[in-house]
C-alpha positions as CSV (number, residue, x, y, z in Angstrom):
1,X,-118.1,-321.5,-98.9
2,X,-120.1,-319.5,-101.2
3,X,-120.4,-315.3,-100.8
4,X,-124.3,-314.3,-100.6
5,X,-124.9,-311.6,-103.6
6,X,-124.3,-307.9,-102.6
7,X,-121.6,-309.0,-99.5
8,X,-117.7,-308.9,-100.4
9,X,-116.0,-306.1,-102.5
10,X,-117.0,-304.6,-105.4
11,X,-114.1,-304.9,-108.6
12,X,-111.2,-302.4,-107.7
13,X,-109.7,-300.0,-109.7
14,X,-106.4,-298.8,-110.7
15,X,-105.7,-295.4,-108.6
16,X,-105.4,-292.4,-111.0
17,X,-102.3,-289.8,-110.1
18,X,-104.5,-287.9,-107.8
19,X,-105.5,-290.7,-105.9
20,X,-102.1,-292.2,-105.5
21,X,-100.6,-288.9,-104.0
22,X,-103.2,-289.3,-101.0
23,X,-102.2,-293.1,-100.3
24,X,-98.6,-291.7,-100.0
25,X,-99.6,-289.4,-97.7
26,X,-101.3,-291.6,-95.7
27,X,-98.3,-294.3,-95.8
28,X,-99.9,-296.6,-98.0
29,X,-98.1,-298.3,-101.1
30,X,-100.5,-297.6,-104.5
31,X,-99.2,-300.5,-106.1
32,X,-100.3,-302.7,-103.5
33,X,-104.1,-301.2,-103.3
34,X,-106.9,-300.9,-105.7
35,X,-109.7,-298.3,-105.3
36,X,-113.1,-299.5,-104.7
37,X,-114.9,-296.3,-103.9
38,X,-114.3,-292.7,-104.0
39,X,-116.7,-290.1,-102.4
40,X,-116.0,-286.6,-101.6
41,X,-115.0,-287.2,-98.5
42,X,-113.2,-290.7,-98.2
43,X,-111.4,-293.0,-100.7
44,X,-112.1,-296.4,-100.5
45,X,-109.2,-298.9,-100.6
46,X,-108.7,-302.6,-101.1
47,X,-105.4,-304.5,-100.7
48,X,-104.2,-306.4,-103.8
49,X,-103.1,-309.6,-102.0
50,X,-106.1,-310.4,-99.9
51,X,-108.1,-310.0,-102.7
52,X,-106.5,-313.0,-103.7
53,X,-106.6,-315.1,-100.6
54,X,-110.3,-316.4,-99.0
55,X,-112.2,-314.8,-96.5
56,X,-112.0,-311.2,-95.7
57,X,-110.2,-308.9,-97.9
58,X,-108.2,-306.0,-96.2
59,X,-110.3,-302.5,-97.0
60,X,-109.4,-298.7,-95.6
61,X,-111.3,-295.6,-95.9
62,X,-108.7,-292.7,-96.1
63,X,-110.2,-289.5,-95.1
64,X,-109.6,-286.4,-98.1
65,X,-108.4,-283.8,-95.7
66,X,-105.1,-283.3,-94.9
């Protein structure tokens, strides 16, 4: 099964110290998430294992205020 351009996940990042501090606070683990977009308001994370495995690939949008 082939993935039609422009559907799926863009290529994650590595979250920076600021970003990291945020995942904490929301109960996440940074090692296991890569950062696929980061707006004002929301950060955009993708999980590190489903990346790997087919179909759907675990995302979250944390929200910026605390």
């Amino acid at each position: 099964m082939h993935r039609k351009r422009g559907e799926g996940v863009k290529n994650g990042k590595k979250p920076t110290l600021k970003q990291k501090k945020l995942m904490r606070c929301h109960g996440l683990d940074p090692d296991a998430w890569l950062v696929t977009k980061d707006t004002t308001e929301t950060l955009e994370v993708v999980n590190r294992v489903s990346l790997k495995r087919i179909g759907k690939p675990k995302l979250r949008r944390l929200s910026k205020e605390i």
